[in-house]
MARKOLZA-835276 format. One record per residue (C-alpha): residue number from 1; x, y, z. Coordinates in Angstrom, 1 decimal, always signed. Layout:
BEGIN
n, x, y, z
NUM, X, Y, Z $
...
This chain:
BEGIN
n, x, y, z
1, +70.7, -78.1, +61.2 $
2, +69.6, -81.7, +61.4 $
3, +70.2, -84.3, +58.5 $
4, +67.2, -85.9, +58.4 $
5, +67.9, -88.2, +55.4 $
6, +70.6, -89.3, +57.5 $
7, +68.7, -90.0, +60.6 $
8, +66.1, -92.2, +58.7 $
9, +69.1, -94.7, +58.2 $
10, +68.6, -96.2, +61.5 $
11, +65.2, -96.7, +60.9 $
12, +63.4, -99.8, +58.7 $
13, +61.8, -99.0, +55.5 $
14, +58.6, -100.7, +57.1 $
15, +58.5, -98.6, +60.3 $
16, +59.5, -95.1, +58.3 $
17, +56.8, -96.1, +55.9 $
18, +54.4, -96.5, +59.1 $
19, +56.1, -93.7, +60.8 $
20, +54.5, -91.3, +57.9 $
21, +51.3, -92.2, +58.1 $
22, +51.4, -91.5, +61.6 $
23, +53.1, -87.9, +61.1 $
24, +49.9, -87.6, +58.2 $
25, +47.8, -88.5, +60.6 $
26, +48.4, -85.9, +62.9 $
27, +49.0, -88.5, +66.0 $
28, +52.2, -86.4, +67.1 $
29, +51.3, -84.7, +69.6 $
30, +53.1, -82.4, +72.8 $
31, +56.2, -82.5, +71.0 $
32, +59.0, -80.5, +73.1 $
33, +62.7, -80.2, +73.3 $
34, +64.1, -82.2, +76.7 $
35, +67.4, -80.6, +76.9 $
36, +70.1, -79.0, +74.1 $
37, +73.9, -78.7, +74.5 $
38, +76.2, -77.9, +71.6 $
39, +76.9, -81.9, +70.9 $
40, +73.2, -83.2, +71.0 $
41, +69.3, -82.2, +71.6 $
42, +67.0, -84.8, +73.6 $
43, +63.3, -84.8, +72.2 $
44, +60.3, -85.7, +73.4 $
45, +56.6, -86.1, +72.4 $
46, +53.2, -88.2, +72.5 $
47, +51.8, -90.7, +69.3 $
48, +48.5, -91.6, +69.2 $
49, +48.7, -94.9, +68.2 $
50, +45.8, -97.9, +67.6 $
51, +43.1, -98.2, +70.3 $
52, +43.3, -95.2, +71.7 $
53, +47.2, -95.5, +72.7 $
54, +49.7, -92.8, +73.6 $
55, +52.9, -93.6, +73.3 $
56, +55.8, -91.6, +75.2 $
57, +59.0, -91.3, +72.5 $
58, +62.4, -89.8, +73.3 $
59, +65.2, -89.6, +70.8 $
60, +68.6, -88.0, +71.4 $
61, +70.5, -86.9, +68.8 $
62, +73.9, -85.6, +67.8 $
63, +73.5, -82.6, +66.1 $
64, +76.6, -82.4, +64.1 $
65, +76.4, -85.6, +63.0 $
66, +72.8, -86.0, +62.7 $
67, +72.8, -89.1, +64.4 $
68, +70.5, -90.7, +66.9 $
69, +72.6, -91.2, +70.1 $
70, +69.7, -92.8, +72.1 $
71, +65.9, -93.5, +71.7 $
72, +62.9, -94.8, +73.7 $
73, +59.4, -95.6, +73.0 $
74, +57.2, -97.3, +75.7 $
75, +55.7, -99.6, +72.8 $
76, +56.5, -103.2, +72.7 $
77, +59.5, -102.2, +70.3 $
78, +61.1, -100.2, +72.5 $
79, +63.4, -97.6, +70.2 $
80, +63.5, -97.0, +66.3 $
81, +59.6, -97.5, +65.8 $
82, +57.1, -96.1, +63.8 $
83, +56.4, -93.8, +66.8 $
84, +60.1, -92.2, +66.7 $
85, +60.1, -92.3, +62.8 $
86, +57.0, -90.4, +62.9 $
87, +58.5, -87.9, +65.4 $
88, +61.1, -87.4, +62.9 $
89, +58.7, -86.7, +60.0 $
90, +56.8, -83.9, +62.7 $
């Protein structure tokens, strides 16, 4: 089971408070698990975003730690933005 108290550490208040109104929203969308081994789970899914943008977001995270290994957003912040935070709210 996933800590997610844990996993919002790596994320700025600003971008988890922007990250829920996303997940409110609705704006995650296509969510799916990439691949899942005993030590971590890659995730995947689509955020509506402003303007009519879709962003692509990837997280990876170790599961017994609850712990993001690796994340990746193709927004102009890259990783650990509102679009991942709101993926972790869905």
């Amino acid at each position: 089971m996933l800590n997610f108290r844990r996993l919002k550490q790596d994320f700025a208040p600003t971008m988890l408070k922007e990250g829920k109104g996303l997940f409110e929203r609705k704006a995650v969308t296509s969510a799916k698990i990439l691949k899942m081994s005993a030590q971590t789970v890659r995730l995947s899914c689509r955020v509506s975003g402003n303007y009519d943008n879709a962003y692509h977001c990837e997280i990876e995270i170790d599961r017994k730690e609850s712990m993001t290994v690796d994340s990746d957003c193709d927004c102009p912040h890259k990783y650990d933005c509102h679009h991942i935070a709101a993926f972790l709210f869905f």
